[in-house]
N, C-alpha and C positions, 0 to 999 in steps of 0.2 A: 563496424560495430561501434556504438556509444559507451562509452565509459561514463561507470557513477562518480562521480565527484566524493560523497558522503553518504551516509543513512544520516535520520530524521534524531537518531539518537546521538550523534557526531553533533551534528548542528544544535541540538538545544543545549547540549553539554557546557560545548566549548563557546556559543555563541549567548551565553546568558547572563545577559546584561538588561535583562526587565522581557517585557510583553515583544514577540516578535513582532516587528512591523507589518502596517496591512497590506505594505507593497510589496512583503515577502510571503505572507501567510494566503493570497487568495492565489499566487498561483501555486500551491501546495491542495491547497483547499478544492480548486478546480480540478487538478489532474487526479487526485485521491478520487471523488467522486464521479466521474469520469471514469476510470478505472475499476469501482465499485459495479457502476452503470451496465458495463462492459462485460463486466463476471456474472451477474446477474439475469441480463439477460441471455446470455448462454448458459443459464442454472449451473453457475460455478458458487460453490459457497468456497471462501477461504480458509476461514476459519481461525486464522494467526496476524491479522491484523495490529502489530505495534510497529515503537519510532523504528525497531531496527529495521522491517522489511518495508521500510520507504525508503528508496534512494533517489538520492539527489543526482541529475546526470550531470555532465559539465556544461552540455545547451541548457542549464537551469531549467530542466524538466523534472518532474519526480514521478516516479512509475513503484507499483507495488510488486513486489518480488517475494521470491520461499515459499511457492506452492504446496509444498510436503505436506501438509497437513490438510490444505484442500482437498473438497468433493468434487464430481460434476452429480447433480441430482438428476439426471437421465440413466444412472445408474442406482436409481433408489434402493433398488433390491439388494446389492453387496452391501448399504450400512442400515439395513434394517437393526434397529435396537441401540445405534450411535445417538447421543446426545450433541443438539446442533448450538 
């Protein structure tokens, strides 16, 4: 099992001292969308995307986490009448 390092709210908190670096923010950038990609095309809507349910692993990976409030849209019929 990988262990997170941080979430995304740890790091801008404590690590803010101007504009994140571009050599830290594209692989943020990458694996968020990626990850987006991912949900998507398995018709996952999240629905809870902020800093906190991004964590950072200690292979300086970041992966989206805290489902709970996620869909899968194959199940349209259970949130009929939910605002997406």
């Amino acid at each position: 099992m990988i262990k997170a390092d941080k979430d995304l709210r740890d790091i801008i908190k404590n690590e803010n001292h101007g504009p994140m670096a571009l050599f830290d923010f594209f692989p943020l950038l990458r694996d968020c969308l990626l990850g987006l990609c991912f949900m998507h095309k398995n018709n996952i809507v999240h629905r809870d995307i902020k800093p906190q349910n991004i964590l950072k692993l200690v292979t300086n990976e970041y992966v989206i986490s805290d489902y709970g409030e996620g869909i899968n849209l194959n199940d349209a019929e259970k949130y009929a009448g939910i605002e997406y």
